[in-house]
MIKEDO-18177 format. One line per field, with one value per residue (C-alpha): residue in one letter; x, y, z negated; residue number from 1. Coordinates in pm, 1 decimal, always signed. Last residue first. Layout:
BEGIN
type A; ...
u X; ...
v Y; ...
w Z; ...
seq NUM; ...
This chain:
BEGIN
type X; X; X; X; X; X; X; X; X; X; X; X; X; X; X; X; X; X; X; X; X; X; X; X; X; X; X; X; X; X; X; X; X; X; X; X; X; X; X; X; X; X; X; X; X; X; X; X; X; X; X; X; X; X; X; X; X; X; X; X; X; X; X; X; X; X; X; X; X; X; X; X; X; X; X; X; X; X; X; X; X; X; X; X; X; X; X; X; X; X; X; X; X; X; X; X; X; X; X; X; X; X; X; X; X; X; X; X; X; X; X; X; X; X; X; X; X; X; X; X; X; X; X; X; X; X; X; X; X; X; X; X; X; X; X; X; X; X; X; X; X; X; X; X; X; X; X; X; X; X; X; X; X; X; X; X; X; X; X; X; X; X; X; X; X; X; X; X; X; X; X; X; X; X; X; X; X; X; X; X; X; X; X; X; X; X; X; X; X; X; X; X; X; X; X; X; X; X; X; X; X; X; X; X; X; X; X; X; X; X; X; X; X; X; X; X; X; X; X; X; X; X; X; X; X; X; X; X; X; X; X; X; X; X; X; X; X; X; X; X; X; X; X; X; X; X; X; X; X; X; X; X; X; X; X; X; X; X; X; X; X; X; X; X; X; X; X; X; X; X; X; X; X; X; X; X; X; X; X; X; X; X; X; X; X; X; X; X; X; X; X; X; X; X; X; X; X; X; X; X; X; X; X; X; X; X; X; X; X; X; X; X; X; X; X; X; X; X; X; X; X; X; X; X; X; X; X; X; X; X; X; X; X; X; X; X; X; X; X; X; X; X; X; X; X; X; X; X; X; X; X; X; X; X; X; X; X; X; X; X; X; X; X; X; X; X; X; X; X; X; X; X; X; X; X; X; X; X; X; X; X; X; X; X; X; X; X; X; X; X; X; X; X; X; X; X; X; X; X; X; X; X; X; X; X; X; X; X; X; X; X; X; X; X; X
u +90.5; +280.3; +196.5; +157.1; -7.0; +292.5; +421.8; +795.6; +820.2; +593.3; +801.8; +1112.2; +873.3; +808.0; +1153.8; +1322.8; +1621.8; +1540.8; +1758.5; +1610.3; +1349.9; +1143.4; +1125.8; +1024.4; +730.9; +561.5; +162.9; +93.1; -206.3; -385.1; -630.7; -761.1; -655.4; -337.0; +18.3; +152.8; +20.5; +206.4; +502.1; +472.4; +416.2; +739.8; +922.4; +781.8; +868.8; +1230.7; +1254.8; +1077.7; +764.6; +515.9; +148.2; -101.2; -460.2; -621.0; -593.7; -699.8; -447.6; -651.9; -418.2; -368.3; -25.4; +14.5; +276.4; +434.2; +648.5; +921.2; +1093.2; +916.8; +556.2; +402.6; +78.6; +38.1; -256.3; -220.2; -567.9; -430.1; -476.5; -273.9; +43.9; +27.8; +31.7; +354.8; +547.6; +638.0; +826.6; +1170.7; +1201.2; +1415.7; +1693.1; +1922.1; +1790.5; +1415.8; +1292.7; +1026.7; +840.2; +634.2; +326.6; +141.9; +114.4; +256.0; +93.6; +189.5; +514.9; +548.5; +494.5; +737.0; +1035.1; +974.3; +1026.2; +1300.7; +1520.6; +1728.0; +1780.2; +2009.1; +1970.4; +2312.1; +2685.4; +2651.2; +2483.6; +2174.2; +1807.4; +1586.4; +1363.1; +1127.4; +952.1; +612.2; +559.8; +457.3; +89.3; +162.4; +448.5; +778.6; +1069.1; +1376.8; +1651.9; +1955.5; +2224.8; +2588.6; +2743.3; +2433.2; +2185.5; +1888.2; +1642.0; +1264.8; +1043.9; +997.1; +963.8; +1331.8; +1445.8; +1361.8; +1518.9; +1863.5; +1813.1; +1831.2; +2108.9; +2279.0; +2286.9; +2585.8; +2802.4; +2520.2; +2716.1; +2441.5; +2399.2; +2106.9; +1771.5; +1578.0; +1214.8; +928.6; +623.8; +427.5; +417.3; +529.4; +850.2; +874.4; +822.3; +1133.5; +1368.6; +1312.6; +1390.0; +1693.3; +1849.0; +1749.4; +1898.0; +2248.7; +2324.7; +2600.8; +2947.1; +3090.7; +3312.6; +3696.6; +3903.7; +4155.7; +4293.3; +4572.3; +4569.2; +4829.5; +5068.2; +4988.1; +4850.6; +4855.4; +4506.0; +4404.4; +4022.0; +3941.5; +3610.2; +3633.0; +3539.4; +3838.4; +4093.7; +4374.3; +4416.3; +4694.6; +4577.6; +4667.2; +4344.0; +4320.9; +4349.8; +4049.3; +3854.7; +3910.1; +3861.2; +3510.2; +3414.4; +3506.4; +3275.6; +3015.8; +2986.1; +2954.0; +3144.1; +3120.4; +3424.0; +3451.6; +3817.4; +3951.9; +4343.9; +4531.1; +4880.4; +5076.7; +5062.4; +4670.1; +4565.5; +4418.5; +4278.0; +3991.1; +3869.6; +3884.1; +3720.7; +3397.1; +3347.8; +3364.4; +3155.9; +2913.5; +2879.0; +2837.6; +3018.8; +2872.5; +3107.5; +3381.4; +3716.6; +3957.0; +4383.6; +4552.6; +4675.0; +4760.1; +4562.8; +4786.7; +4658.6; +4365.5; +4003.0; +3649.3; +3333.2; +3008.1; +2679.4; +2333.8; +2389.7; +2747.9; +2945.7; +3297.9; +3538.7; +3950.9; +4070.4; +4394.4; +4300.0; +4120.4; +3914.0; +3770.2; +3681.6; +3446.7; +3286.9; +3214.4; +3069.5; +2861.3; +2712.9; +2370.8; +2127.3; +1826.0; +1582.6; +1424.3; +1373.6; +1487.8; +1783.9; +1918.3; +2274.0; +2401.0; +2577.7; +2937.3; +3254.2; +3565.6; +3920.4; +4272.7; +4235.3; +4295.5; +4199.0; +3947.1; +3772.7; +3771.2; +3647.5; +3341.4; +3229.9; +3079.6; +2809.1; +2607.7; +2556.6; +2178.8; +2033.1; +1896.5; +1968.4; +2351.9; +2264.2; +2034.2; +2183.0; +2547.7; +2882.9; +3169.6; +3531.2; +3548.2; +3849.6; +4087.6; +4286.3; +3936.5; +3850.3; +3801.9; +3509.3; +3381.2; +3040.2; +2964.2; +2587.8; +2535.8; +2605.6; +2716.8; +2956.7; +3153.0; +3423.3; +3449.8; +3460.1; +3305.3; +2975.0; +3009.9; +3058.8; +2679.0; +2558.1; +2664.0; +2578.5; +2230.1; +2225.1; +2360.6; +2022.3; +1795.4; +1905.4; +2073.4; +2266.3; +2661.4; +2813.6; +3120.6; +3358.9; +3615.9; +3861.8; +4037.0; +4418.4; +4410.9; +4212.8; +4069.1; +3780.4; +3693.3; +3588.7; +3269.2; +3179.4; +3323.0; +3061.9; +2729.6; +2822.2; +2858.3; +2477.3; +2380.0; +2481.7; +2482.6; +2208.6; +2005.1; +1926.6; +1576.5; +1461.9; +1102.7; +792.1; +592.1; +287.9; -16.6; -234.0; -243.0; -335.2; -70.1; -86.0; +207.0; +156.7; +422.4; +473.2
v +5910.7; +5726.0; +5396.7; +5217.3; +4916.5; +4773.5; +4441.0; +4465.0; +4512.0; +4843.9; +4966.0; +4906.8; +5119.9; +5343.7; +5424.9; +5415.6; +5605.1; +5824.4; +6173.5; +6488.3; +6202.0; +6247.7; +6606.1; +6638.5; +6848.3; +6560.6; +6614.1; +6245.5; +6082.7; +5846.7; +5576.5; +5382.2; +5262.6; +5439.6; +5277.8; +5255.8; +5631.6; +5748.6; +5618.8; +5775.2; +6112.8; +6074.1; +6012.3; +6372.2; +6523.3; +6355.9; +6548.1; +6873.8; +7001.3; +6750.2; +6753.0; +6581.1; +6410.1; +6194.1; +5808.2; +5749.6; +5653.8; +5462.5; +5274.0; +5638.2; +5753.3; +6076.7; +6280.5; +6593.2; +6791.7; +6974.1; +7262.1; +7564.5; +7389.4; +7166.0; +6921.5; +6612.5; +6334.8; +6205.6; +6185.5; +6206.3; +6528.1; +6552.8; +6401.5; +6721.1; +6968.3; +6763.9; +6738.5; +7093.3; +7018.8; +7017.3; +7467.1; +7546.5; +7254.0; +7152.8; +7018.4; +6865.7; +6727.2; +6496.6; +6382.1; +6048.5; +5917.0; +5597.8; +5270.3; +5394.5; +5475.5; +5838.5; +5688.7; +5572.1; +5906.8; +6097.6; +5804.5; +5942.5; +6274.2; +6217.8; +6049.2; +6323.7; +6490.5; +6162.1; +6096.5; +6156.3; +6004.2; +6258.7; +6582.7; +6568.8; +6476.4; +6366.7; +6085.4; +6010.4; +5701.2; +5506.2; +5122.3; +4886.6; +4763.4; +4538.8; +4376.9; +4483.2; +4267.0; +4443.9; +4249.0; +4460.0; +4368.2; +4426.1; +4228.2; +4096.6; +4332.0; +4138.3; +4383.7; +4304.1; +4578.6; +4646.3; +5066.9; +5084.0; +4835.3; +5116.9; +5324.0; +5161.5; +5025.7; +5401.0; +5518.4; +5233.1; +5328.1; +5346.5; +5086.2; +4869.6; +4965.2; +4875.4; +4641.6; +4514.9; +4565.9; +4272.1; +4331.6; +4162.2; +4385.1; +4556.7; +4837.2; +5065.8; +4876.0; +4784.5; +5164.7; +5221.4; +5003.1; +5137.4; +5517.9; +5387.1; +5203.2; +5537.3; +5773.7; +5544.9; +5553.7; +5324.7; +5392.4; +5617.5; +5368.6; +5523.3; +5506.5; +5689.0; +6112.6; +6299.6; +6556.3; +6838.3; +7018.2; +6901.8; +7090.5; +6874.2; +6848.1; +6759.6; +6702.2; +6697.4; +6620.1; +6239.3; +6065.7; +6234.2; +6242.5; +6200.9; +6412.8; +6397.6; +6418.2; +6179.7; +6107.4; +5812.9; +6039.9; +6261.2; +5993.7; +5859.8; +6244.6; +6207.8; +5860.9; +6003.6; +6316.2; +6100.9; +5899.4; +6200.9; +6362.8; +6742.5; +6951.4; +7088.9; +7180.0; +7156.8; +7204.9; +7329.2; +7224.7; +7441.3; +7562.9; +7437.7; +7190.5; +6968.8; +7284.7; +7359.7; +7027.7; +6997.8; +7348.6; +7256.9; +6934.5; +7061.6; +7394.7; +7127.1; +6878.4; +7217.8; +7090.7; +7446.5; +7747.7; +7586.6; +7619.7; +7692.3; +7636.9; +7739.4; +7627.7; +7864.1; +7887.6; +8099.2; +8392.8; +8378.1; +8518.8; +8444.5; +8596.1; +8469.5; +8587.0; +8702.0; +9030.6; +9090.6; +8913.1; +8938.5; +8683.1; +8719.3; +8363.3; +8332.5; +8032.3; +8195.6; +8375.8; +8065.0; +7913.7; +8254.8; +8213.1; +7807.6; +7881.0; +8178.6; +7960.8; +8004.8; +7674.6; +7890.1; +7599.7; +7313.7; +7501.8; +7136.1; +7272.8; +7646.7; +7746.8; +8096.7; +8206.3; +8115.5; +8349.7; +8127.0; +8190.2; +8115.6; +7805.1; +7453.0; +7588.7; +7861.7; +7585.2; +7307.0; +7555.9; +7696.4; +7414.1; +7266.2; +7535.3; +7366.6; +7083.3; +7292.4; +7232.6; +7353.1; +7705.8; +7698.4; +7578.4; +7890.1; +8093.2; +8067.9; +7860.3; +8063.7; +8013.2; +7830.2; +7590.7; +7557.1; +7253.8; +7062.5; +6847.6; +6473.2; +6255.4; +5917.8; +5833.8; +5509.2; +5461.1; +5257.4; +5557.1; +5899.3; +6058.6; +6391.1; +6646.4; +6936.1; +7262.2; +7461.7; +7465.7; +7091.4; +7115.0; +7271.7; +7042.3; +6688.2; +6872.4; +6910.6; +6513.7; +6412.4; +6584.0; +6452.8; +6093.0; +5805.6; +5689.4; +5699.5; +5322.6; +5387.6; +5741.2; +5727.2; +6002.7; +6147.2; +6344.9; +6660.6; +6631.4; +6917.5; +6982.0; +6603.8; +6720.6; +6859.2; +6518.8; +6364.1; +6631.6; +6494.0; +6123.7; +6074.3; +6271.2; +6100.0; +5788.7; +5479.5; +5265.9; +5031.5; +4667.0; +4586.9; +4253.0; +4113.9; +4173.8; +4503.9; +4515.1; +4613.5; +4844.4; +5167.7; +5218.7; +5498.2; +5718.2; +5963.8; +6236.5; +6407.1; +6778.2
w -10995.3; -11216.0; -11351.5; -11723.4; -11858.1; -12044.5; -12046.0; -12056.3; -11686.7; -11665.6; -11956.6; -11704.6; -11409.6; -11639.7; -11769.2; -11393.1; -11463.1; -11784.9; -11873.1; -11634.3; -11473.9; -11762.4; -11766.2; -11396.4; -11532.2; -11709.0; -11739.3; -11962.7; -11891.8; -12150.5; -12154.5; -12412.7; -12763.7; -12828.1; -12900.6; -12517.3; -12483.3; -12793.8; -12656.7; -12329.5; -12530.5; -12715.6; -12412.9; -12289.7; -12545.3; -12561.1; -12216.2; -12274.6; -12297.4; -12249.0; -12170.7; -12313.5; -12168.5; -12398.0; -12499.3; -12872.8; -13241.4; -13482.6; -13727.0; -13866.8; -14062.6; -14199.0; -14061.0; -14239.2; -14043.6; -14206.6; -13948.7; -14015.1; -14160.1; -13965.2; -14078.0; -13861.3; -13850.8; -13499.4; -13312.3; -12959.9; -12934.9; -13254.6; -13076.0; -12812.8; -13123.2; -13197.1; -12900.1; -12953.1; -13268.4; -13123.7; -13090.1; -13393.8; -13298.7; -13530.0; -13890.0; -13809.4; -14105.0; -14106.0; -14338.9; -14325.3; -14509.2; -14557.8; -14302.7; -13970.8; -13668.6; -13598.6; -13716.6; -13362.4; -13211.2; -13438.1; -13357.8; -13021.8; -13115.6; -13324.7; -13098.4; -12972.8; -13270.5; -13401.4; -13732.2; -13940.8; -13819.8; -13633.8; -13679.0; -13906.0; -13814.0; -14125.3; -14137.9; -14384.5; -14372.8; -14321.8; -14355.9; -14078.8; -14032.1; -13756.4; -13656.6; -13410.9; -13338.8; -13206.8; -13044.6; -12944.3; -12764.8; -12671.8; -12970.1; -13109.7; -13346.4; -13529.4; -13580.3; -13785.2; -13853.7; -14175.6; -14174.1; -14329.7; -14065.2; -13806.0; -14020.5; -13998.6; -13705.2; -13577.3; -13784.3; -13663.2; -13349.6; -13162.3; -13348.8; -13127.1; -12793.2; -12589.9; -12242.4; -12407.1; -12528.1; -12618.6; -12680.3; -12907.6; -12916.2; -13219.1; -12997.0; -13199.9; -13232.6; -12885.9; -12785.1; -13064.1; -12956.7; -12561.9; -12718.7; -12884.9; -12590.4; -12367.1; -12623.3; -12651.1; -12323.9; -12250.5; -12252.3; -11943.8; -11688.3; -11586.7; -11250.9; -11170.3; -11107.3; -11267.1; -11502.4; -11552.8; -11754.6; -12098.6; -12405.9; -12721.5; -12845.5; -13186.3; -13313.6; -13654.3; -13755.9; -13649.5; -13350.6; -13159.4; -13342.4; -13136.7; -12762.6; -12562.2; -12175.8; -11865.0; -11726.7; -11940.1; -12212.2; -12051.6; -12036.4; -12383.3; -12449.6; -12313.8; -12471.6; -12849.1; -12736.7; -12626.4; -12912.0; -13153.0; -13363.8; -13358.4; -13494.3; -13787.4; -13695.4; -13338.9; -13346.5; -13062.5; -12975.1; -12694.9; -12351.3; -12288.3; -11974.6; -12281.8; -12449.3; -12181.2; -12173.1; -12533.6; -12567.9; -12373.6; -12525.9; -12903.6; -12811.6; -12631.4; -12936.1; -13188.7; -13520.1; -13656.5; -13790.2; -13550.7; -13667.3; -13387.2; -13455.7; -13179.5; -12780.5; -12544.2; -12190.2; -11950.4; -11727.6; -11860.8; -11742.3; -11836.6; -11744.8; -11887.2; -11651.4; -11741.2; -11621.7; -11761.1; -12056.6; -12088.2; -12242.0; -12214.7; -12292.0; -12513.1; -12645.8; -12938.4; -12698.2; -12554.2; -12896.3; -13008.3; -12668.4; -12712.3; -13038.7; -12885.1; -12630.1; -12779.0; -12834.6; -12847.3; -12898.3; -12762.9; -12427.6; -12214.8; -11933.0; -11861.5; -11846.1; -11898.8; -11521.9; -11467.8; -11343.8; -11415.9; -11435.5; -11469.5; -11244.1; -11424.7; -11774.6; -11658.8; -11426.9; -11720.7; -11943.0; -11759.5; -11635.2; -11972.4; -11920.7; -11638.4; -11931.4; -12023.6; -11681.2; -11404.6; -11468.4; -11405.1; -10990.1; -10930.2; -11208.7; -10967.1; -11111.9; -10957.4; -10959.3; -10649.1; -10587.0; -10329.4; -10279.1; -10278.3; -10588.6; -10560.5; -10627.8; -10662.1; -10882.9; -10915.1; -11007.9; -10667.3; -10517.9; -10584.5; -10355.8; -10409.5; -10274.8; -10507.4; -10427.6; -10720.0; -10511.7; -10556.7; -10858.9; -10903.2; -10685.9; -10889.8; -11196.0; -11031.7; -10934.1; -11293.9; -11446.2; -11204.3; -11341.1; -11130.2; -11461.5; -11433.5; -11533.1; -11331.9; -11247.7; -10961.1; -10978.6; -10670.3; -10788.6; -10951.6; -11215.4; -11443.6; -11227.4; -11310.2; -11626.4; -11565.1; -11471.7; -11806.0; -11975.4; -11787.1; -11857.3; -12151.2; -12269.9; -11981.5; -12098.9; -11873.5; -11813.7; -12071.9; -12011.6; -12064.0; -12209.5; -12272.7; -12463.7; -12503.0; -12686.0; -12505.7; -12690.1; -12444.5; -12104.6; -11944.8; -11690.9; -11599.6; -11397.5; -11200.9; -11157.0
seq 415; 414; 413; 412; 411; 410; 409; 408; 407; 406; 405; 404; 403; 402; 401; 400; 399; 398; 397; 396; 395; 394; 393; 392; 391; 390; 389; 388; 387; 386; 385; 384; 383; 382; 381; 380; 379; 378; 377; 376; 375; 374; 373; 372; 371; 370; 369; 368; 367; 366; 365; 364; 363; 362; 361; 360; 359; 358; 357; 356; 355; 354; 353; 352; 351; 350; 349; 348; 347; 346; 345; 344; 343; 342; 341; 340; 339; 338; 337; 336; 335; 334; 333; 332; 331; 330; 329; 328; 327; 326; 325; 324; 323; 322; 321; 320; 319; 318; 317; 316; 315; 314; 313; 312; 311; 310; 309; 308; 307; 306; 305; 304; 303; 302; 301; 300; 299; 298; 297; 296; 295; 294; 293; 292; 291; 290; 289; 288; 287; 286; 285; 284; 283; 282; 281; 280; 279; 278; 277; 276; 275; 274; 273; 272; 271; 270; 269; 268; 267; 266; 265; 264; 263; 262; 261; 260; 259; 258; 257; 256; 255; 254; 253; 252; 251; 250; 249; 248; 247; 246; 245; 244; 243; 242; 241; 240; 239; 238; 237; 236; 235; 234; 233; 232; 231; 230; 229; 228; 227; 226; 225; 224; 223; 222; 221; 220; 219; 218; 217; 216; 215; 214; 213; 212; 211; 210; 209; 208; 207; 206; 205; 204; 203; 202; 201; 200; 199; 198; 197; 196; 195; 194; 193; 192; 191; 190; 189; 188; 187; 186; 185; 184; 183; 182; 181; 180; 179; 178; 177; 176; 175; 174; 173; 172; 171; 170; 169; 168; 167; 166; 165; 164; 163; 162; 161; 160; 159; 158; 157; 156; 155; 154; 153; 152; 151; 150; 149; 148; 147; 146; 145; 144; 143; 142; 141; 140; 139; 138; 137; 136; 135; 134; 133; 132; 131; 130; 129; 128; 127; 126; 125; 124; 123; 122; 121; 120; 119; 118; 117; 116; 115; 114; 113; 112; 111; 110; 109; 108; 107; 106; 105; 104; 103; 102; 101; 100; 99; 98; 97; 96; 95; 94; 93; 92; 91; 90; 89; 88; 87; 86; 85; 84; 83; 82; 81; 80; 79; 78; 77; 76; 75; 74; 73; 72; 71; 70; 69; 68; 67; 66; 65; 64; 63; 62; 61; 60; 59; 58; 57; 56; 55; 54; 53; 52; 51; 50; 49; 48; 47; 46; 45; 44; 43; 42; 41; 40; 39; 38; 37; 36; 35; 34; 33; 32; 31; 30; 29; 28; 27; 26; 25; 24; 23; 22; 21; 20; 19; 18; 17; 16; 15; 14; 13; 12; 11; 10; 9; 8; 7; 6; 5; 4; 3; 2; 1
């Protein structure tokens, strides 16, 4: 447990340059099972969250070093089939090991992950995938067996564009006897930025980006040298405190193409963007508007950043809905927002907040990572002094966000 304090109603001014993606980052790790020579990954954030993936492939067999956010790596000639609950339950990406070790071994024996409860988030998609490549699935006391003696490629139409259904069966497909087909898939960033690794790795895959995804098995993967893209989350959570803040911040080191839903509704409340061609500038003012926001699979709203975009409307001028389309569980920040003095009604997955230009410090707790960002935000905005509980949350996806809000202005230390 860490606690977070924060004196409020300092606007942040100044630049921050964002680190890479964890979101990137967490499934081109998993991948490196599939290579057979040493790879060499750049850009990765120092997170808690790359540090347990680190472990868990190590117990796999791999060889590892992470400094300097270079992360270099080579798997041993023999290879563990088993991902334990100890290491799985750490976090949520624990699962995108199971097809990379059932494509380049035959099988795999890993525990259901665990990570942020925002929701059920079942593996099923990924299940339903593995089985029509040929993969024999059995489930036993809390563990997914799977076992093929050769991967073949098919045509899989996902009932949801599911990001880690569409990352787990691309890694599993490229090392697949045959062409397989990925319809409805998801479309984010991070899964263009994965098969770019995995191309450079040696792989076929087109369409990536879009919601067809085509893989033409090949034998092998070798090893080299590839850098994640930046992590959009951290860019957008940063544009947003300035924002709420009413501050002036340049955030850089971004791929902008990234977030244009964000500027998009940032603009939409009148605050002032102006977007380079790796930077950000975000100018907030006073007394910006309300809006509704709605989170949709990509190119919608990003889930990830509704929370925080939550705790700045808590301050708009009028009234927002939100609607929150993919997780159940991603309105627990809320309840902690009203302690505060947010004005919020809930109902299933709308949330009504009505804007107050009278936000107070309190004590809140957060439960989960964009929770707990959310909170932070709050804190810069309210009058007073607040402390945020954070069970290691923040440090799951943020490298150094206090001490870089600390930098911009803001009154804010952890204990």
């Amino acid at each position: 447990m860490q606690i977070i304090r924060i004196t409020g109603k300092n606007k942040l001014n100044g630049e921050v340059c964002v680190n890479g993606s964890k979101n990137a980052a967490l499934p081109v790790l998993a991948a490196t099972i599939l290579c057979e020579k040493p790879c060499v990954l750049k850009n990765i954030p120092h997170i808690s969250d790359v540090s347990n993936m680190q472990s868990l492939l190590k117990s796999t067999g791999q060889y590892s070093l992470l400094s300097n956010h270079q992360y270099q790596c080579e798997m041993a000639s023999e290879i563990s089939h088993f991902a334990s609950y100890d290491l799985a339950n750490r976090l949520r990406a624990s699962f995108l090991v199971a097809g990379p070790l059932v494509a380049r071994t035959g099988y795999a024996r890993v525990a259901y992950p665990g990570g942020c409860q925002i929701g059920e988030r079942p593996v099923d998609l990924h299940l339903k995938g593995f089985s029509k490549l040929g993969i024999s699935v059995a489930i036993q006391n809390g563990y997914v067996e799977l076992k093929a003696n050769k991967l073949k490629g098919n045509r899989i139409y996902l009932d949801f564009p599911s990001v880690g259904a569409t990352e787990n069966l691309m890694m599993a497909a490229t090392l697949a006897h045959g062409t397989t087909m990925l319809e409805n898939a998801a479309a984010e960033p991070e899964i263009v930025d994965l098969a770019n690794f995995l191309n450079q790795m040696g792989a076929d895959i087109s369409g990536a980006g879009t919601d067809t995804i085509v893989i033409q098995g090949v034998s092998s993967l070798t090893g080299g040298e590839y850098e994640v893209i930046p992590d959009r989350i951290e860019a957008g959570t940063y544009m947003i405190a300035a924002a709420a803040t009413g501050g002036k911040v340049k955030v850089s080191g971004v791929l902008p193409e990234h977030l244009n839903p964000l500027v998009a509704k940032l603009r939409e409340t009148g605050t002032h963007i102006t977007v380079g061609e790796r930077e950000i500038l975000v100018e907030g003012k006073s007394g910006y508007k309300a809006v509704d926001i709605k989170t949709m699979p990509h190119p919608g709203f990003p889930t990830d950043l509704q929370a925080q975009f939550c705790a700045m409307l808590a301050g708009a001028k009028g009234t927002s809905i939100i609607t929150e389309t993919i997780f159940e569980n991603r309105f627990l920040h809320l309840p902690e927002l009203k302690r505060l003095g947010a004005k919020i009604t809930v109902e299933g997955r709308t949330a009504v907040i009505e804007g107050t230009n009278k936000l107070n410090g309190a004590q809140v707790r957060a439960s989960d990572l964009r929770a707990a960002a959310s909170l932070v935000i709050a804190g810069l905005m309210a009058e007073g002094t607040t402390t945020v509980e954070d069970n290691g949350y923040l440090l799951r996806g943020y490298s150094q966000l206090c001490e870089n809000l600390k930098k911009l202005g803001a009154e804010i230390e952890v204990l």
